[in-house]
C-alpha positions as CSV (number, residue, x, y, z in Angstrom):
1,X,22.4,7.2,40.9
2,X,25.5,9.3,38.7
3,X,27.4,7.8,36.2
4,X,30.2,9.0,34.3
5,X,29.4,10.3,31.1
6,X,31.5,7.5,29.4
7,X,29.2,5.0,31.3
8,X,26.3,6.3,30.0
9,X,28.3,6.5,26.0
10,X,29.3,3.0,26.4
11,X,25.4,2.0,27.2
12,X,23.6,4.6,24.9
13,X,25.7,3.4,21.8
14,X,24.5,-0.3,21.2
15,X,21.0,0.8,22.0
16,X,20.9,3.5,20.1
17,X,23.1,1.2,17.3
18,X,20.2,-1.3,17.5
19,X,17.2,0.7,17.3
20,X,18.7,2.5,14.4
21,X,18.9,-1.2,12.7
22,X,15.1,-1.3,13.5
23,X,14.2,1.8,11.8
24,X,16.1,0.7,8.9
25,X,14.3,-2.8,8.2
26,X,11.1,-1.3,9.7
27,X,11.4,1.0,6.5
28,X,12.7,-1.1,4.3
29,X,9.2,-3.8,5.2
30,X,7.6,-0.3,4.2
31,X,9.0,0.2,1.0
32,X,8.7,-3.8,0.1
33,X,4.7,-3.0,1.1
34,X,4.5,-0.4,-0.9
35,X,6.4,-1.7,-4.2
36,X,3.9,-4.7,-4.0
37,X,0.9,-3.2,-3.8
38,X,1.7,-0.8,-6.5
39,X,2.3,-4.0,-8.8
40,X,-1.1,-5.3,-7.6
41,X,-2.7,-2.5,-8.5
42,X,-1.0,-2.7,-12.4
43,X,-1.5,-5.9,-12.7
44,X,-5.6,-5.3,-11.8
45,X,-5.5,-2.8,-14.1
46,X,-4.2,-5.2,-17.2
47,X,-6.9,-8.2,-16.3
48,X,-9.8,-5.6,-15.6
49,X,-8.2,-4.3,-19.6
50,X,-7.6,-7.8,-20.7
51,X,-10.8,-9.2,-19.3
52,X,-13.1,-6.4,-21.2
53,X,-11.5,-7.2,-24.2
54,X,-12.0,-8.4,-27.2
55,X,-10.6,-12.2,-28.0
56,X,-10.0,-10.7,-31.4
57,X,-8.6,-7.3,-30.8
58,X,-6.5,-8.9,-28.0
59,X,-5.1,-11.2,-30.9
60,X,-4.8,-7.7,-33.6
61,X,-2.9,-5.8,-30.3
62,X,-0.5,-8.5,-30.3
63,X,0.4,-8.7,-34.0
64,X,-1.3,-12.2,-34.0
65,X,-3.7,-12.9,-37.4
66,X,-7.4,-12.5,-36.6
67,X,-10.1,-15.2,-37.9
68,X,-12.5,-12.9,-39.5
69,X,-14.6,-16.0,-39.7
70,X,-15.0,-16.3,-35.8
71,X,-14.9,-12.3,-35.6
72,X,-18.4,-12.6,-38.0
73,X,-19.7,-15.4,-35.9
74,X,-19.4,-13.3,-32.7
75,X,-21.2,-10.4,-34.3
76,X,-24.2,-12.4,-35.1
C-alpha cells in the first residue's frame, strides 16, 4: 500500500519523537549507574583506608589530641 509522503511524516514524527525520549532517559539511567558506582567504589576505598588504620593516627589525621597513654598500651 502507497501513502503520501505527508502520511508517512505525520506517522514517523511521534515515533521517532518517542523513541528519541527513550534514548534520552535510557542514557540518563546510564549515567545515574555509572555516577553511583563510582561513589561506591570511593567510599570502599575510605573504609578499606579507615578500617586499616590506626585509632590513634585516625584521631592525629583529624587534628583531634591523641592519648599517648592508650597509644603505649596498644604497643605492648
Amino acid at each position: 500500500m502507497f501513502f503520501p509522503v505527508d502520511m508517512r511524516m505525520s506517522v514517523a514524527g511521534p515515533v521517532e519523537y518517542f523513541q528519541d525520549k527513550a534514548h534520552q532517559r535510557q542514557a540518563m539511567a546510564v549515567e545515574a549507574l555509572e555516577s553511583s558506582v563510582k561513589i561506591l567504589r570511593e567510599k570502599g576505598e575510605i573504609d578499606a583506608q579507615v578500617s586499616s588504620a590506626d585509632a590513634a593516627d585516625l584521631c592525629g589525621s583529624y587534628g583531634l589530641p591523641v592519648d599517648e597513654e592508650w597509644r603505649a598500651q596498644q604497643s605492648m
